[in-house]
Steps between C-alpha positions, in 0.01 A plus 500: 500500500335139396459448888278801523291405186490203681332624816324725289324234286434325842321738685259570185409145459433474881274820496324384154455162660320703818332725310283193282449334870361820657263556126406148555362539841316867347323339213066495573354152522124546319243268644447255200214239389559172400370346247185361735423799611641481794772828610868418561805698612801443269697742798753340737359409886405785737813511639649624200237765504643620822847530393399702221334702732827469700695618205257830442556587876891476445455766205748240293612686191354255193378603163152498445280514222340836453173591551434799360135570343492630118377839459165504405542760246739274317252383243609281144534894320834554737623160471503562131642772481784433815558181251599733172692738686724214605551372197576831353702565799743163430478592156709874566732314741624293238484759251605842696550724223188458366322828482155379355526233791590768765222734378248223508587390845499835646146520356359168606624580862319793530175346368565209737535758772167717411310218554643367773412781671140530304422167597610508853284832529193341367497262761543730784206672431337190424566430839405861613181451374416150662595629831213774464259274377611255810496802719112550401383129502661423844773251328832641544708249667390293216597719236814611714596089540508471108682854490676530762808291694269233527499425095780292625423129496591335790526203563481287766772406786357117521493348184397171613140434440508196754560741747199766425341187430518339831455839691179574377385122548574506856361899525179374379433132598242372719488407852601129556165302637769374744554836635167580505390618868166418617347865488627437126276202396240591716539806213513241220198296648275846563606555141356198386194479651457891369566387154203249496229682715488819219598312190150521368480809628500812209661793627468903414854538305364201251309738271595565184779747391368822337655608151527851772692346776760310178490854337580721806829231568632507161515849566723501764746206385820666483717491157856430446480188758638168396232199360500169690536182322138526303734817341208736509642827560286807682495700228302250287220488692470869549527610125283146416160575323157475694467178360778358680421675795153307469687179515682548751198564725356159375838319579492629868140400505552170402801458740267620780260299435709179470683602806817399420819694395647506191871290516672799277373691730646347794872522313764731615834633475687627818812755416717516789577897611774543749344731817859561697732279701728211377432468080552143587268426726150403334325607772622852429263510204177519403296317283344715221225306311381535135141340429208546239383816443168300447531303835543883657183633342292266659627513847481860492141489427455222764725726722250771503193336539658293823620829607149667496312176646765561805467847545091431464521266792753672695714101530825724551631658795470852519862536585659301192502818234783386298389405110133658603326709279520888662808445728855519451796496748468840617183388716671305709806722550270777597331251765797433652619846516162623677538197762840639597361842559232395669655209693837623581566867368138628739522233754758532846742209445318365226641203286404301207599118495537431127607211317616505093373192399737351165346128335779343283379496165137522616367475134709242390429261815086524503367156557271357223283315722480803725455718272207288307324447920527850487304628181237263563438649930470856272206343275723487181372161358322332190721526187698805563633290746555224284708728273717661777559122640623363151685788451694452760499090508625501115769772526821450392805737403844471328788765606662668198888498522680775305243367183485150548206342734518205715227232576176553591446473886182510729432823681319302777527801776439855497294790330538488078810762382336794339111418526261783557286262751848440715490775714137436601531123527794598740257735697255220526749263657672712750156665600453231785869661675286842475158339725728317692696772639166708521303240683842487805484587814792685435426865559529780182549856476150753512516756168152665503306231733651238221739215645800452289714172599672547173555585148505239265590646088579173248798338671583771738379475873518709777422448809393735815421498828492711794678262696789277492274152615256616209807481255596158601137398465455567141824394426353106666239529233683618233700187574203267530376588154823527342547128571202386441416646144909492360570860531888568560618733677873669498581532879844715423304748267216558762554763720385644848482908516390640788369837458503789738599807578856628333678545835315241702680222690522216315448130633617219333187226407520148410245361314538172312337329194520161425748431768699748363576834663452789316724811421396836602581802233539861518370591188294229214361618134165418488290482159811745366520731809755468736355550864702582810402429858394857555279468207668798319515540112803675467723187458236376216480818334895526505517104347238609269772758349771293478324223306344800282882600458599201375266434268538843352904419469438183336258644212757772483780293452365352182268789374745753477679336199129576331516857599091549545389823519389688835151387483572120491734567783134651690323247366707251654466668843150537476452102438752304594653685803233724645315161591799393681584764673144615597399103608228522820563908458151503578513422823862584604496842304246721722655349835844511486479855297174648644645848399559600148794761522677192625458251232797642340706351739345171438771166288233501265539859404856508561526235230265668303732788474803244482316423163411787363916587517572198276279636260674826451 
């Protein structure tokens, strides 16, 4: 007997001694400050890091601390009264027999239990109600995130701030001047001598903002969006009297006519958001950055005015429709589509030589220099361009580490996080890869007596040609320009399709980029559409379903504990996944299902039917 309390007693002070070894290795490091300022990791080395990882992959059985959110509903009213029907509670254990004590508890537990259930009700129409309203205003999957399964805080899997620290650092710094090639300060020394020919020049976007142009903006800022670091929050600039709205029109003014941008301004706050892959791996994330609401007034003004003196002097190719007023994705899908008809689909032993063109973190790796060359060649000068130079010369960030913020850091590379006047900056610099591959001798594709060499939306190229030497061509310029103005590209993630007819012969291509030969693919989504070699739609309209289905599971999952009504459950349809599953229905609707008796038959009405089921 006392040598099996012996073993006993030894095997439970083995397993308590593994168990505070494995809760050791789970507990979070927070990035830290010290008292200069400076962040510090209080964690163990990196290694350890991977062990813990290690020990999460192993599924070891260790007791952790829960994490289970309070009930909203739970408000001070049912703490008070959960408090007295305890102590009543203890009070008839120790006195059973009590009949007063009895009577009163049964009471009090009832009460407790009515409003419970009163409060608990309250808040799901609470919620009920927000969802409609978000339903209305276009904001539901930011009323669903507070709501929803994403009410959850969560938190983030590297807790060192060194490490987001130094990831964004080297994600944004500059180019060496010892790596500099000599197309690149050729760049630099064109800049230069730009910079001092016009710098008494004035310039059309100088004149002074209109109380009408700051009006129409406030307008459109959107509420419930974080401040930056000035704290100024949307919402008090929308509801603000006319008299501020006055002074803000003479602030802009005066920073316009200073030309020089305001260092509050210029401060922001990235937020890491995991996109997929390894939650480990930094480069897995992406940087989402908080600024002044102020700061994003102006450059929305200045956005539109640079955006109207472009499409005034027509400085952008033709072919580059993605952030352009009057075009959307759909333009260029349809394009495609009618090249393959016409080039393949109505031609004997016709083929399309197509490349899917994908930059590596295109907006994150524009050149400053470049970029600067580049507004000046499109006759953006005088102080506008003052402002958009010190802008981007004085801009500096701090990542935000489950609510504690490391030290400022230079964002010395790339297009500014969340700035209306981003996307069209971006435009700017990438429009001399649109003229260069027009002005090749690399021959295009004829729609309508038009010559199309390619297809250029934001960040996503395509290219085209008729032949396989014309391919190879514009993939030697692409190449050319990518070195020369700092535009990485992903050679595994760019693809080679081939498209011809479905039961054609196919012939294997090589075609290389960068020294670097590239994979040929079956099948490649482009701008959301997945697009076979045959050019069909049936495998996009199919994926189009599936990602409608899952989206409609995952609301379901967490809106059926509300139990909304049937018209919420339409309403959700009708906005959230109607868009999805209709996507580019506009031009793959009337030619895959020409003939309406047969549009029954069709995913998307399959799973409309699928949904209508759940419903009853």
């Amino acid at each position: 007997m006392d040598q099996t309390l012996y073993h006993s007693l030894q095997r439970g002070h083995q397993q308590t001694r593994h168990q505070r070894s494995a809760n050791s290795l789970s507990k979070p490091y927070l990035c830290t400050k010290s008292p200069g300022g400076e962040p510090s990791s209080k964690g163990p080395p990196q290694h350890t890091t991977h062990h813990r990882r290690d020990l999460q992959h192993k599924k070891v059985n260790f007791k952790k601390s829960s994490n289970k959110q309070p009930n909203k509903w739970f408000d001070k009213e049912c703490r008070t009264l959960r408090n007295n029907l305890r102590t009543v509670s203890n009070k008839k254990h120790r006195d059973p027999d009590n009949i007063d004590l009895r009577i009163t508890h049964g009471v009090l537990q009832k009460n407790y239990k009515q409003i419970l259930k009163k409060k608990k009700q309250n808040l799901i129409s609470q919620n009920l109600q927000q969802l409609e309203e978000a339903l209305q205003d276009n904001s539901f999957w930011e009323t669903w995130s507070q709501i929803g399964s994403g009410s959850k805080k969560k938190h983030l899997h590297i807790q060192n701030g060194n490490i987001w620290l130094n990831y964004f650092k080297s994600l944004y710094k500059d180019i060496p001047k010892e790596e500099l090639t000599g197309e690149q300060e050729h760049i630099i020394r064109r800049l230069h001598e730009l910079e001092e020919k016009i710098k008494d020049f004035q310039n059309p976007l100088d004149t002074p903002i209109t109380p009408q142009e700051v009006a129409e903006k406030i307008q459109d800022l959107r509420s419930k969006k974080a401040s930056g670091m000035d704290g100024i929050l949307p919402e008090m600039i929308k509801h603000g009297s006319p008299e501020v709205h006055t002074a803000i029109c003479k602030v802009f003014n005066l920073v316009l006519s200073v030309g020089f941008y305001p260092q509050v301004w210029n401060q922001g706050l990235i937020t890491p958001i995991h996109k997929s892959g390894d939650q480990y791996d930094p480069a897995n994330y992406r940087g989402i950055c908080v600024s002044s609401t102020l700061g994003k007034l102006f450059n929305s003004i200045q956005n539109k005015r640079i955006l109207s003196f472009l499409t005034q002097h027509n400085v952008l190719n033709r072919s580059q429709a993605g952030f352009m007023p009057n075009h959307r994705t759909t333009d260029h899908i349809y394009t495609l589509h009618s090249l393959i008809k016409d080039h393949v689909h109505n031609t004997k032993h016709g083929k399309i030589f197509a490349c899917f063109v994908d930059f590596k973190k295109a907006f994150d790796s524009v050149w400053h220099p470049g970029l600067f060359l580049k507004l000046l060649e499109s006759g953006i000068g005088g102080k506008t361009y003052d402002i958009i130079k010190s802008s981007y010369n004085e801009n500096f960030c701090s990542i935000k580490v489950n609510g504690k913020r490391t030290e400022y850091f230079r964002q010395a590379r790339g297009v500014r996080q969340g700035c209306s006047l981003s996307p069209t900056l971006f435009n700017i610099y990438i429009n001399g890869l649109a003229e260069a591959l027009e002005s090749s001798s690399a021959p295009g594709l004829t729609l309508h007596d038009t010559e199309v060499k390619f297809l250029l939306y934001a960040d996503d190229l395509l290219l085209l040609s008729p032949t396989e030497r014309g391919l190879q061509d514009s993939l030697e310029v692409l190449e050319k320009y990518s070195a020369a103005w700092a535009l990485p590209i992903n050679q595994k993630k760019t693809k080679v399709m081939v498209f011809q007819r479905k039961n054609a012969k196919t012939k294997s291509s090589c075609f290389t980029l960068n020294d670097c030969t590239l994979n040929e693919a079956n099948s490649y989504t482009y701008l959301g559409l997945e697009t076979n070699r045959s050019g069909s739609f049936k495998p996009a309209i199919e994926a189009l379903r599936d990602k409608a289905r899952r989206t409609f599971y995952a609301i379901r999952r967490n809106l059926y504990k509300l139990k909304p009504p049937v018209r919420v459950w339409l309403k959700i349809f009708d906005s959230v996944i109607t868009p999805i599953l209709l996507y580019g229905s506009e031009v793959w609707g009337p030619i895959t299902y020409p003939d309406q008796p047969k549009w029954d038959t069709s995913p998307t009405e399959i799973f409309h039917l699928e949904f209508c089921k759940h419903l009853l």
